[in-house]
C-alpha positions in Angstrom: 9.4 162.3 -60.3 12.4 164.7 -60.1 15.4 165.2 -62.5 17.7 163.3 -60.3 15.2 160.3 -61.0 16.5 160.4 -64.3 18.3 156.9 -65.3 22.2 156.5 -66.5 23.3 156.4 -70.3 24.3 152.9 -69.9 22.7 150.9 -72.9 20.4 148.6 -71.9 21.6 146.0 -73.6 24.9 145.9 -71.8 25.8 145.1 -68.5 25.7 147.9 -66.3 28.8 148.6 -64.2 28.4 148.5 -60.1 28.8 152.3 -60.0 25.7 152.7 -62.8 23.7 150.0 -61.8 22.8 151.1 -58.4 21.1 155.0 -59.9 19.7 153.3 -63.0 17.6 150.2 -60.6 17.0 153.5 -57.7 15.0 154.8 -60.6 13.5 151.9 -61.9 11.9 151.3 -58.4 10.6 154.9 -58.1 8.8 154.2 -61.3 7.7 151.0 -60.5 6.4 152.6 -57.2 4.9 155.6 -59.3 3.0 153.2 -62.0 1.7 151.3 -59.4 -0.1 154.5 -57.6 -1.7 155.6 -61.1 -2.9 152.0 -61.6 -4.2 151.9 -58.4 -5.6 155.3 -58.6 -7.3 154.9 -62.4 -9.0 151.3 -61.0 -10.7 153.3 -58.1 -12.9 154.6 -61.3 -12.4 152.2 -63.6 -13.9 148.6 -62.0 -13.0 145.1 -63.1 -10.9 145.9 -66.3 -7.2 145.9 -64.3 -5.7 143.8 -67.7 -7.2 147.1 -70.0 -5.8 149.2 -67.7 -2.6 147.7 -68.0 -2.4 147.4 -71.1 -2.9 151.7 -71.5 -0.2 151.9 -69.1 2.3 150.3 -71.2 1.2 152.2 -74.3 1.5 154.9 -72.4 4.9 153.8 -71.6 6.0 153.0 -74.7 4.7 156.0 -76.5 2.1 154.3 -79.0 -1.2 154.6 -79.5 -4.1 152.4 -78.6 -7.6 151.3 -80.2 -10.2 150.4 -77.5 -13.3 148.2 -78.8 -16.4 147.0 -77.0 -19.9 147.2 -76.7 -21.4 150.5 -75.1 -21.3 150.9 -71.3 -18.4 148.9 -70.3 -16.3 151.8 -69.9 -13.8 152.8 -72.9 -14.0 156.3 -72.4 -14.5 156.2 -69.2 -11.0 155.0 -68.6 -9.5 157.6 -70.7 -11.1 160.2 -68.6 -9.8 158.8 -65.7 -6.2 158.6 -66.9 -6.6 162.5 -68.2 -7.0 163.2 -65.0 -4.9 161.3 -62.7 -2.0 162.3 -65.9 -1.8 166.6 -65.2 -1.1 167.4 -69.0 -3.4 168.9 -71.8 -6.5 166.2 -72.9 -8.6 167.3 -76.1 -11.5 164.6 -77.1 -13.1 164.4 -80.0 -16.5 162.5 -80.8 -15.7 161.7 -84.1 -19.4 162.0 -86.6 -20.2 161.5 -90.1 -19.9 164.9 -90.8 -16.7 165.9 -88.9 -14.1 167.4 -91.6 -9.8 166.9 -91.2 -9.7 170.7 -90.6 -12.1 170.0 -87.4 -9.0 167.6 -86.2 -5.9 169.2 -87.2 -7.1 173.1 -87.5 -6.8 175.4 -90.5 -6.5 179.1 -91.7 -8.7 181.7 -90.6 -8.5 185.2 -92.0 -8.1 187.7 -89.7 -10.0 191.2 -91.5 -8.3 193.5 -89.0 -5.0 192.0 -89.5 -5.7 191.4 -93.7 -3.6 188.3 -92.8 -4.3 184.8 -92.4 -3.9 183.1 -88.9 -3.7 179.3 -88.2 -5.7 178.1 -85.7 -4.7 175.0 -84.2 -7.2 172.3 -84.0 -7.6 169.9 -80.6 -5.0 167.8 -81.5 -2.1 169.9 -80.6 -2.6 168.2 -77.1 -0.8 165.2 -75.1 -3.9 163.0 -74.5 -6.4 163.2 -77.4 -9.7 160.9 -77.0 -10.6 160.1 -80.4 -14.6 159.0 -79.7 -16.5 156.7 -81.9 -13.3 157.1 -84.4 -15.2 154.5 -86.9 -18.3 157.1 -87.1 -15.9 159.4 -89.6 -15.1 159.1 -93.1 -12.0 157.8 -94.1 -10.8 161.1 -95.0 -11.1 162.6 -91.6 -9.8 159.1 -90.2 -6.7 160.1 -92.8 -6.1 163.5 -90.7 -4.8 161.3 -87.8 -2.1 159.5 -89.8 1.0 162.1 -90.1 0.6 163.3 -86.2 0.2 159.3 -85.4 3.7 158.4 -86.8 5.4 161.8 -86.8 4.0 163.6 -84.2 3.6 166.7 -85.9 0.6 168.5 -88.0 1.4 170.1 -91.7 -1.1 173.7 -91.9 -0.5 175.5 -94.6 2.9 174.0 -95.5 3.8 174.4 -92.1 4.7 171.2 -90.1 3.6 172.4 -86.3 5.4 169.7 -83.9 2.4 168.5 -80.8 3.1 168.6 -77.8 5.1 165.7 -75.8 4.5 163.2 -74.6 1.1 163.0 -77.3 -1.2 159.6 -77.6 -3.9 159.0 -79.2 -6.8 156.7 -77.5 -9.5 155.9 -79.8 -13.2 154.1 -78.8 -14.9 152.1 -81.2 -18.2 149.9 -80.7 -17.6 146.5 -82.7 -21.1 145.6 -83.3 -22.7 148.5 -84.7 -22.1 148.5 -88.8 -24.4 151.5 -89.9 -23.1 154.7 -90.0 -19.7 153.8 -89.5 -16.4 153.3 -91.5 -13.8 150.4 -91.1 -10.7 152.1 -90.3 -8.1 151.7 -93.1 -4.9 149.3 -92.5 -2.2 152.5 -92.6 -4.4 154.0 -89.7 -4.9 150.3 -87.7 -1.3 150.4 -88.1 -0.3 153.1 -86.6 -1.8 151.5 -83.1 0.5 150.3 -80.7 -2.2 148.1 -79.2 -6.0 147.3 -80.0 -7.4 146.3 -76.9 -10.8 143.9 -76.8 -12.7 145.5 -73.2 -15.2 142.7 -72.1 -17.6 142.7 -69.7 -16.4 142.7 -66.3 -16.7 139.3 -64.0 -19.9 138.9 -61.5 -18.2 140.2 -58.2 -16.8 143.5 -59.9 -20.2 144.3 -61.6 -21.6 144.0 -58.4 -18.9 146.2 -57.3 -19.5 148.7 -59.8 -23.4 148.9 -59.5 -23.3 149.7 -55.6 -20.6 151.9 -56.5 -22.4 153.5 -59.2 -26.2 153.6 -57.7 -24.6 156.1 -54.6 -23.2 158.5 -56.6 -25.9 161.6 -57.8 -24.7 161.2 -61.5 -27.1 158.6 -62.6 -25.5 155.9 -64.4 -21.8 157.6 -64.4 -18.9 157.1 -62.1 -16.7 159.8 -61.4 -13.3 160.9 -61.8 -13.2 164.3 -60.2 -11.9 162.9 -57.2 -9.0 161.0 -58.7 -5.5 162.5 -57.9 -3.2 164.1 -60.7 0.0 162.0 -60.1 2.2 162.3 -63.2 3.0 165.5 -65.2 4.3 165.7 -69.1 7.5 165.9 -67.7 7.1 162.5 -65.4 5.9 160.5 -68.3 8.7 161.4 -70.7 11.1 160.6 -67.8 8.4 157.4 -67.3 9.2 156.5 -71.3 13.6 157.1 -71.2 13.8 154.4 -68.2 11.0 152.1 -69.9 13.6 152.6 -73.3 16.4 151.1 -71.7 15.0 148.3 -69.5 17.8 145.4 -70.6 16.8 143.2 -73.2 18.4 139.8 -74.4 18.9 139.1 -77.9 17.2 135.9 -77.3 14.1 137.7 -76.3 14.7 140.0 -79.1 15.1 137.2 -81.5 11.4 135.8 -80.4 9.5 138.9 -80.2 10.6 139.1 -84.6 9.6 135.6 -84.6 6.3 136.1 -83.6 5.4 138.5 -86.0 7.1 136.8 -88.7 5.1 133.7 -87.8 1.9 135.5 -88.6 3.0 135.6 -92.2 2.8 132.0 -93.0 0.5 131.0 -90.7 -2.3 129.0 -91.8 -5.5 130.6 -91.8 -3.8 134.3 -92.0 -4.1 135.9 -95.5 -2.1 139.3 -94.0 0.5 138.8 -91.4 1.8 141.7 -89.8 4.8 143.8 -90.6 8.0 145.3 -88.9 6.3 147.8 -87.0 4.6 145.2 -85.1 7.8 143.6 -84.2 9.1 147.3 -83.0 5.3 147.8 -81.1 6.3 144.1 -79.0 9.6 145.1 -78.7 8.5 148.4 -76.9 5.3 147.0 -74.9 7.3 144.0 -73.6 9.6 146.5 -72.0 6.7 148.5 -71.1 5.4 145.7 -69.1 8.8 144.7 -67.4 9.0 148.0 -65.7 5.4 147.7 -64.8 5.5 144.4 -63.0 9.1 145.8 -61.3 11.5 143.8 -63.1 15.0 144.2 -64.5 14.6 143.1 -67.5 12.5 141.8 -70.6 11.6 137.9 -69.8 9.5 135.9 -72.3 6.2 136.2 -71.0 6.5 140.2 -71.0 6.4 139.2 -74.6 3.5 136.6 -75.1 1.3 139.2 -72.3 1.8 142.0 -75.2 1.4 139.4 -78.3 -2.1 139.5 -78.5 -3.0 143.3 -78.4 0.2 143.9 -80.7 -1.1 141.9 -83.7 -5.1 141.2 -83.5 -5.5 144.4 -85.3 -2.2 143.7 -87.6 -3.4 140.2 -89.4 -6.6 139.4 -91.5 -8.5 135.8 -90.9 -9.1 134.0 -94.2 -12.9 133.8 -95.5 -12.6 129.6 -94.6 -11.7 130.4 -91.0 -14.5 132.9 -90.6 -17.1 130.6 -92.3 -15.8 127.8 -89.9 -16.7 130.1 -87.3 -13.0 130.2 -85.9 -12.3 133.2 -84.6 -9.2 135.4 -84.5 -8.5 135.2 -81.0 -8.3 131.7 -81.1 -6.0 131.5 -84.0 -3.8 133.8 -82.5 -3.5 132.2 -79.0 -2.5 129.0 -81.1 0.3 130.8 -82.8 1.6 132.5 -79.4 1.1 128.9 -78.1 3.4 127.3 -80.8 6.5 129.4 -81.5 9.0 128.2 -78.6 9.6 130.9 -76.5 13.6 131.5 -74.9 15.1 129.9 -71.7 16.2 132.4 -69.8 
């Protein structure tokens, strides 16, 4: 995607004029056509999870962060290979252990004997895709070394704040039914996720897919992403981001997305609702998706498509609903279910 790709200044929430309109949709359809090559190109490694692989995309997008859970071998970090390398920017990963210290995240001060100086050496976050691996395995206070460059985008060494580069997200893996050895990440860091995404095992046709896919390749039980195609630069996915910011956006639409999350604080069965950064997270996925599924602008169900991922990780089931055996998934799809959603 070129400079001349680049859309008007005409708010989105406005009208455009004739003259505007025409550039700002030209560009809209060039990323429309754009997303939908990566998409196609990340599924050609990535089998049977299209709604996961979505749902990165608009992160991506929308410049938040996401938390991947499932149970081993269904592919979380193999989908975050694949998007480092069909996305041409800098990738760091990190397999997060018991052991692992903040300075091993972030960097720290090395002195230099020849110099008689101290040095700062940056640690593998100063990158634009960082893999955070088995993020539950560390202690909260490594965990805790993620939180400034999650919000602010920008690491403090040495009383130094050292900006990352952009565009930066953060994709963490966790496994949800391992408890030993691992940590529950702490609400400020859950928070700081744009999306928490549930990967599930894939349907009968695609796993057959994937094994006869997987048994001809020489690297046993591993599927490869060297032969993916690099498609989007830094540069592209910043563009990607300024035409995703001003995809119109009704205050109808507006007025539901805040009604969501404001339902999730009364709701019955929810002892923590979530806060204003989840309506901000629903706000920005919703138009995430628009431009990902070629539209104009924000409708409803771009809304109640991003509901789900946007709060699961955001609210906290009471003890009654968990010894009833009703789980949070179903609570939520109630309460997506029940707030009336906008005629457009």
């Amino acid at each position: 995607m070129s400079d001349t790709d680049k859309p008007t200044s005409t708010p989105a929430d406005k009208p455009a004029s004739s003259s505007a309109g025409k550039p700002a949709n030209n560009s809209r359809q060039k990323a429309h056509q754009l997303l939908h090559a990566v998409r196609g190109e990340i599924n050609k490694a990535l089998i049977g999870q299209q709604a996961v692989v979505d749902d990165v995309l608009c992160a991506l997008l929308a410049g938040g962060h996401v938390l991947i859970e499932g149970v081993p071998g269904l592919g979380k970090t193999l989908l975050v290979r694949a998007l480092s390398k069909v996305f041409g920017g800098e990738f760091a990963r990190i397999q997060f252990t018991p052991d692992l210290m903040p300075s091993d995240v972030t960097g720290h001060a090395v002195f230099d004997l020849k110099s008689e100086a101290f040095h700062l050496r940056k640690g593998p976050v100063f990158t634009n895709l960082l893999l955070a691996d088995e993020i539950n395995r560390a202690p909260a206070k490594t965990q805790a070394a993620l939180l400034e460059v999650m919000q602010e985008r920008q690491v403090t060494l040495e009383g130094e704040a050292l900006p990352v580069p952009q565009p930066f997200m953060v994709l963490a893996t966790q496994n949800p039914i391992e408890q030993e050895g691992t940590y529950p990440l702490p609400e400020a860091e859950l928070d700081r996720f744009m999306l928490k995404l549930a990967i599930d095992y894939p349907g009968s046709d695609d796993e057959i897919a994937l094994v006869r896919q997987v048994t001809r390749s020489a690297q046993a039980d591993a599927l490869e992403v060297s032969q993916l195609r690099t498609l989007l630069q830094p540069k592209d996915v910043q563009i990607l981001q300024k035409i995703t910011s001003e995809i119109a956006l009704d205050e109808q639409v507006l007025d539901y997305a805040v009604r969501l999350v404001r339902t999730t604080r009364h709701w019955p069965g929810l002892i923590l609702g979530a806060g204003p950064r989840a309506s901000i997270a629903l706000v920005r996925c919703a138009r995430a998706r628009a431009l990902l599924r070629g539209g104009e602008f924000v409708i409803p169900d771009d809304i109640k498509a991003c509901a789900a991922a946007v709060l699961r990780h955001r609210v906290r089931l009471s003890a009654e609903l968990e010894i009833a055996g009703q789980g949070l998934e179903h609570v939520l799809a109630q309460l997506i279910e029940q707030v009336d959603a906008p005629r457009l």
